[in-house]
N, C-alpha and C positions, 0 to 999 in steps of 0.2 A: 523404254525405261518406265517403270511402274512407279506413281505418286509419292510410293513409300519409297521408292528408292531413290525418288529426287532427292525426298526431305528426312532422311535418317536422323542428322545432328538436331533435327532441332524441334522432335517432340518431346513436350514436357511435360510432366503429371500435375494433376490441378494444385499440390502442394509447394511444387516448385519455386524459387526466389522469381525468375521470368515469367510467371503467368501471375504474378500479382503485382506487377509493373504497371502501371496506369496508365492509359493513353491520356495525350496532351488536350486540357480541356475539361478535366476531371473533376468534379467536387469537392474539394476537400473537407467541407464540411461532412461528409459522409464518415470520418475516422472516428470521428470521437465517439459515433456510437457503438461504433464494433471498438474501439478501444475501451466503453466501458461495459460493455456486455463481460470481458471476462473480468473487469477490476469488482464489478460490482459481485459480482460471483466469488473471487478468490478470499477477498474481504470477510466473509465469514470467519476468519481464524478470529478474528477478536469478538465473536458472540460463542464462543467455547464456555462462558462462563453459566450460560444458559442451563444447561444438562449438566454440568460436572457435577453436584450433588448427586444427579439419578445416576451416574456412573459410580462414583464412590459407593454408593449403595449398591450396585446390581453387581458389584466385584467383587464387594467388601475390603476396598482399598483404601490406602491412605488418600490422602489431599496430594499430600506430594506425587503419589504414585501415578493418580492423574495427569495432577500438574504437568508432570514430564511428557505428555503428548503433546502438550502446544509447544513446551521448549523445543520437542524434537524440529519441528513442524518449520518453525521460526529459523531452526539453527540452518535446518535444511535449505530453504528459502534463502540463505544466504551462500551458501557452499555451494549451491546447484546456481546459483545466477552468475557465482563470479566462475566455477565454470565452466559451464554452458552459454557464458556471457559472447564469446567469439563464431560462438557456433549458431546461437542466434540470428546476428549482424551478417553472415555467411551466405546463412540458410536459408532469409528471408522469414516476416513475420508472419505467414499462413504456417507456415510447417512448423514452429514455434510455438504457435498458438492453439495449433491442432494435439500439438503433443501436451500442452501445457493442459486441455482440458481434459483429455485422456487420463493423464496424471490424476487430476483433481478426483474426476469422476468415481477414476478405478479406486482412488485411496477411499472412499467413503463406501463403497460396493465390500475391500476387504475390512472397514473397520467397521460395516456391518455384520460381517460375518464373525468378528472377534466380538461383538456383543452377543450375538446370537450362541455362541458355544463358550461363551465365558473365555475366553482366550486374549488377554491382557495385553498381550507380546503380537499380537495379530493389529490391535487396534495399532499399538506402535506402529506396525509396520506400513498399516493403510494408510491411516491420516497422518502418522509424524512421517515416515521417510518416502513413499509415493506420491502420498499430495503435497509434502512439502516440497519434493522437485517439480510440483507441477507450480506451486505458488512461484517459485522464482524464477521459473524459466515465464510463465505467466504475468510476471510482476513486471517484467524489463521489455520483453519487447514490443506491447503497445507502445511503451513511454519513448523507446527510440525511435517508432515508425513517425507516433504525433509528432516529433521534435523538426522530424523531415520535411515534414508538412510543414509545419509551421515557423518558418526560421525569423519571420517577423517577428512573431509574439509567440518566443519558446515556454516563456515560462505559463501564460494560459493552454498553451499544448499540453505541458505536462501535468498541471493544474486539473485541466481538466480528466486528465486519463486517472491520475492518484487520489483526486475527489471518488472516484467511484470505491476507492480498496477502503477508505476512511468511510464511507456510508454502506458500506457490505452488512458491515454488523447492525448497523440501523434497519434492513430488512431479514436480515438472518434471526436478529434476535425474536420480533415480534412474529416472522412464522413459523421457527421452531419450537416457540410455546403452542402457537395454535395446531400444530401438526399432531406435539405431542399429546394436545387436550382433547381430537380428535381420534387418535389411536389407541388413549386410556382412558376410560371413561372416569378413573379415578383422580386423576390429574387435574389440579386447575391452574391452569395459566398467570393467573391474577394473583396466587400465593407463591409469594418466593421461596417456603419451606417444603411445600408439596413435591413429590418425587414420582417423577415415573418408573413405568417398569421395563425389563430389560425385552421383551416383544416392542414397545415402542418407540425406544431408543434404536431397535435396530431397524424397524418401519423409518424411522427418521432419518436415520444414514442413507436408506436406500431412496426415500423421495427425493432427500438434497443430491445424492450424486446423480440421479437420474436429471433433475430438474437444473441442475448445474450443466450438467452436458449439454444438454438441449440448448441455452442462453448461452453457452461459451461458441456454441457451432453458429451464433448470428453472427459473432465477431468473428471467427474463422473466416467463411463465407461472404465477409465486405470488407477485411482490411486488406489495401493495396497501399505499395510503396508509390513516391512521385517517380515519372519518367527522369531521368539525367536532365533532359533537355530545360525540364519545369522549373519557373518560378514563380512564388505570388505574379501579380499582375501591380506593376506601379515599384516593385521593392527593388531595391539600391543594398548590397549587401554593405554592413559600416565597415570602415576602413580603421577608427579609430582604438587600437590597443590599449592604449593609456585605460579606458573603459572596460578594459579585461574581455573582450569582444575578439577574438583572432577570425582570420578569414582561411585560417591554414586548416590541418588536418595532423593529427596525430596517434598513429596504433595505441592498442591496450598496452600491448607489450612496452612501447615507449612510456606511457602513459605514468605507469607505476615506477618507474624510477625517475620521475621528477616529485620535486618538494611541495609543486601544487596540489598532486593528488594525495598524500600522506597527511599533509595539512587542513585539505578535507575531509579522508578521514575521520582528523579528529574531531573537526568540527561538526559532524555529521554524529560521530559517537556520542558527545557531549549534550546534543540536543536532545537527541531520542532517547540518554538518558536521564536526563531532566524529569521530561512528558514521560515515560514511565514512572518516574515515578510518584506520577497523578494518578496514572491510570491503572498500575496495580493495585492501587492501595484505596481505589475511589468510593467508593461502597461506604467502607468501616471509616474511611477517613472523615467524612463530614457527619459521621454518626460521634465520633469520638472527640471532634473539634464542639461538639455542643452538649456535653453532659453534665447531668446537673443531678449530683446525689447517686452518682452511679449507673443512672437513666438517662439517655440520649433523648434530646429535643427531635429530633428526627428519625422519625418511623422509617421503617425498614422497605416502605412502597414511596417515599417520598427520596431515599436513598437510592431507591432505583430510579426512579425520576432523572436523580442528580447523573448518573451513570448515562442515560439517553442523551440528556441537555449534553453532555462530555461528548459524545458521539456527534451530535449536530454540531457543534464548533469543530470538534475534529474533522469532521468533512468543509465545512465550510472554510474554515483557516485554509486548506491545502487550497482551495479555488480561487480565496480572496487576495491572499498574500504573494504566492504565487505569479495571479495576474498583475499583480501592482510592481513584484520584478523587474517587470517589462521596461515600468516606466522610471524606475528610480534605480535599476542595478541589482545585480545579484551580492558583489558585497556588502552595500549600505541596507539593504532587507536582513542578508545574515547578522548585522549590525544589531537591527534590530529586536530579529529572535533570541539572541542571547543577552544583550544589555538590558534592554526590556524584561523579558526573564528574570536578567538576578534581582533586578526592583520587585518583579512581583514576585519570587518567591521569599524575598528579605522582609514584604508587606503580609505575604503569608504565615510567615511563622511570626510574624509580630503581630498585626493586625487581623490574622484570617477568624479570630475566634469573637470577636464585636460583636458582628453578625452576620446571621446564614445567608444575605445574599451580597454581603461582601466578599465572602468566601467564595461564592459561586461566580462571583464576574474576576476574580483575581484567578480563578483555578480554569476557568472558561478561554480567558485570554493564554494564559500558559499552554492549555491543550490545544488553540487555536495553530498556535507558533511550534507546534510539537507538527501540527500536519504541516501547516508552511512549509516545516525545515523539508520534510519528506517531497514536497512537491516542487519546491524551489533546485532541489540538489543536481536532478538532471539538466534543467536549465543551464546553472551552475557551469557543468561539466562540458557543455555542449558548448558554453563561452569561450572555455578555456582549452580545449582539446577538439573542437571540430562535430561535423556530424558521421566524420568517417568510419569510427566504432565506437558511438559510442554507447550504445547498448552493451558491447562489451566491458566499458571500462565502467559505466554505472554498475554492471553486476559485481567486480570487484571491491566497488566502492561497499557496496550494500552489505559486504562483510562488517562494515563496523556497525548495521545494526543488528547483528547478531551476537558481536561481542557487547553491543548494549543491553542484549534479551537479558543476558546473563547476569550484567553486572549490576544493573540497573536495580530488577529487583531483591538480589542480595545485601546491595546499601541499605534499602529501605526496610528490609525485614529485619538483617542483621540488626539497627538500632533498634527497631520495637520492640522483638525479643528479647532486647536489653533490659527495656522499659517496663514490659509488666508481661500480661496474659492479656488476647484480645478480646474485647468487650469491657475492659475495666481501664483501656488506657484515655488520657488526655490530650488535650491540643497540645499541652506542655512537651507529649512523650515526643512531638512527632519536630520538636525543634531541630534537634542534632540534625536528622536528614537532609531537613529542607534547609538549614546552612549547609552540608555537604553537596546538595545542588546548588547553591550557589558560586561555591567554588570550582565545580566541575564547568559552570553554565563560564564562569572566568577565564578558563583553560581554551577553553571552545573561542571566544572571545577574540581574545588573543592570537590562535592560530587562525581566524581569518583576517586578522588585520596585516598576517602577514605574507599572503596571497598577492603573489604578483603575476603576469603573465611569462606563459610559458616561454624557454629560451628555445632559440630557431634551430639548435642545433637536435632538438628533439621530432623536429615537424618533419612527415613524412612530402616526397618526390610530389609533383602533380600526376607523373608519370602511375607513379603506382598506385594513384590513389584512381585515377581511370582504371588500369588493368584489373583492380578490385570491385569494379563497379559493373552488376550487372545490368548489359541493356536486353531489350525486348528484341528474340528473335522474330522469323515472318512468320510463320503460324500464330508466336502469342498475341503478338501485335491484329494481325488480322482478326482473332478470336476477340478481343478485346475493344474491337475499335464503337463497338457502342456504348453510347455515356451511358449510365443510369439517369431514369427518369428525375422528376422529381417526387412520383407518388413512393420511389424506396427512401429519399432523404425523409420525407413525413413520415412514413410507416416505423423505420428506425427508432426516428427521434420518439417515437412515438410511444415504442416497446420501452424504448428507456424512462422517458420521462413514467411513465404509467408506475414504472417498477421504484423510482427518485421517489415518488407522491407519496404512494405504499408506506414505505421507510419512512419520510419526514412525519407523514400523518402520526402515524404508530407512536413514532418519538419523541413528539408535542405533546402527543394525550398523556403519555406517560411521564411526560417531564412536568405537567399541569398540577402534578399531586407535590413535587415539592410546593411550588406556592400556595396549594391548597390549605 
């Protein structure tokens, strides 16, 4: 009998769920940097605002007509997580994440080519509906590998993998100026009125998909799931429920019809539309919070400042608050992203206009607790429903920030609209809003106070939750069985941090001109 014909069943392609099975002994500090090789990468959707003028230009389209490519993007992002969300948890997070960059890549490849032939409905189709299902199949399943690993300290697991999607635009932003300043000699980076032309917008789609793919295949190529067998070393799983801590296991399917996940939901809806809407409106908002005679105290580069400074709390919040999860609970944190919240936005619309950098530490904190919520949720979910799927049931979840894309920023424009024409409106205009976030931030509130652990009759067999679990056959295991050094944990952390520095650097200089 021939080799191949001893071992039929059990060759597996390098994509496989079993060849990314870790042998016992493994690093686990090695995740977080293939988990944020693709977060850091996807994260680009919120420096869209970069180039959207030289697109309106190069179409001759509306505002809105743009606009509609990050909604697609965003909507998609949530449709494609909740689902693809089982197929994820199934599949194993290499084939996930293989696809998720694929996705990305190719959407920016076709929505280079919808700039290049003026084809409007092409860019839709690249970056809103292919790279949007790359964002969400992308967005979930690092967060559910980290969680695996990490069942100690879930919420720095996932902290850290969603720090990377909240600091994307921190390096997105600063090198798609310089890409573009590089490809138009007309272009200057440093003017936020200056517009490129439609050769360099589409040079820039094609280096970010090229340069995205590249960074997303580190994370491909190093994330492994733990073996069954593995646990930290020293950890005692808790026993205590009262603590909303289960030690059970519960499918998606089950998942969505209990009251704990509906009630997240909303409270997931409520925050993200909050922090929206800071962050639609960021720019004009602390321009029009200080005008004087029709004239804004804040120049239009010191507004951008304020817009980076946003982006460094909003990475930051996800890693800080998050981590402090750990130690104080996932509902008394939710506690405090939303009770906290309605004080500062109640301080905001009364007090934010004193002065510019009262406004900027009230509206700093607020975006802080806007990442929080995003990076705390998987933790969350993980307490209350197991690690069995829950990559599948976060993608579900993540439908309510889709219905927040939408709603979110309609509250906020719907009232300014009200209020006047933009560049002429006041702190005054922007009250009604930010009371109607406070009663949202109230609803939110509420629905986590009323989070109780799951009832037993929802928790899946032990039985099935084995037969669902894959182990490492003898080939993978054999191929497998050497650790990595430690020169790949440096090298890694290494490509990462280099690319963190980038980003923070860029978004200090720029944020230096507000206090200028």
């Amino acid at each position: 009998m021939t080799a191949t014909q001893q071992r039929p069943s059990t060759s597996v392609g390098l994509l496989d769920r079993r060849r990314t099975i870790a042998p016992l002994g493994f690093n686990r500090w090695l995740i977080p940097p293939a988990a944020l090789a693709v977060h850091l990468c996807i994260g680009q959707v919120y420096a869209t605002s970069v180039y959207k003028t030289s697109l309106v230009a190069h179409f001759g389209a509306s505002q809105t007509a743009i606009g509609v490519i990050f909604s697609i993007a965003i909507v998609m992002l949530g449709l494609s997580a909740a689902v693809f969300g089982t197929w994820v948890d199934r599949n194993g997070p290499r084939k996930a994440m293989f696809v998720a960059a694929i996705c990305w890549g190719v959407g920016f490849l076709v929505g280079a080519l919808g700039i290049a032939t003026t084809q409007l409905w092409l860019l839709y189709l690249g970056y809103g509906v292919i790279g949007g299902i790359g964002l969400g199949i992308g967005y979930i399943s690092p967060v559910s590998t980290l969680i695996k690993w990490f069942p100690d300290r879930p919420g720095l697991a996932t902290g850290l993998a969603i720090m990377g999607f909240g600091g994307g635009a921190m390096v997105a932003s600063p090198l798609s100026r310089q890409l573009l300043g590089l490809y138009d000699a007309e272009y200057r980076p440093s003017d936020s009125t200056s517009l490129a032309d439609g050769r360099s917008l589409a040079l820039l789609f094609v280096s970010l998909g090229v340069v995205y793919l590249l960074v997303m295949s580190i994370g491909v190529l190093n994330i492994r799931v733990p073996h069954p067998d593995w646990k930290p070393e020293g950890w005692v799983p808790k026993q205590d429920t009262s603590a909303l801590v289960t030690t059970h296991s519960v499918s998606a399917a089950n998942a969505v019809r209990t009251p704990q996940f509906w009630l997240l939901w909303v409270v997931l809806f409520c925050n993200v539309t909050a922090g929206i809407g800071i962050l639609e409106q960021a720019s004009p908002m602390i321009q029009d919070f200080f005008r004087e005679g029709g004239t804004s105290t804040v120049t239009v580069a010191a507004a951008g400042g304020f817009v980076g400074l946003l982006s460094l709390f909003n990475m930051g919040g996800r890693f800080v608050w998050s981590s402090t999860s750990d130690a104080i609970g996932r509902k008394p944190i939710y506690m405090v992203y939303l009770g906290v919240g309605i004080v500062a936005y109640l301080a905001l619309a009364l007090l934010g206009h004193v002065a510019t950098a009262l406004f900027v530490l009230i509206a700093a904190v607020l975006i802080s607790f806007y990442g929080g919520g995003f990076a705390t949720i998987p933790a969350y979910l993980r307490d209350l429903f197991g690690v069995f799927q829950v990559g599948a049931i976060h993608g579900r979840l993540l439908t309510a920030w889709s219905a927040a894309g939408v709603v979110g920023p309609l509250i906020i424009n719907g009232f300014l609209d009200a209020q006047g024409k933009p560049g002429t409106l006041t702190a005054d205009a922007y009250t009604p809003a930010l009371l109607t976030m406070v009663a949202i931030l109230a609803v939110g509130f509420v629905a986590n106070l009323l989070v109780k652990p799951v009832a037993d009759r929802f928790h899946e067999s032990d039985d099935a939750v084995r037969a669902a679990t894959a182990r490492p056959t003898d080939d993978t295991a054999a191929g497998s069985s050497r650790l990595p050094g430690t020169g790949r944990l440096v090298a890694l952390w290494a490509v990462i941090g280099v690319i963190l520095v980038y980003g923070v650097f860029q978004t200090v200089t720029t944020a230096a001109k507000l206090l200028g």
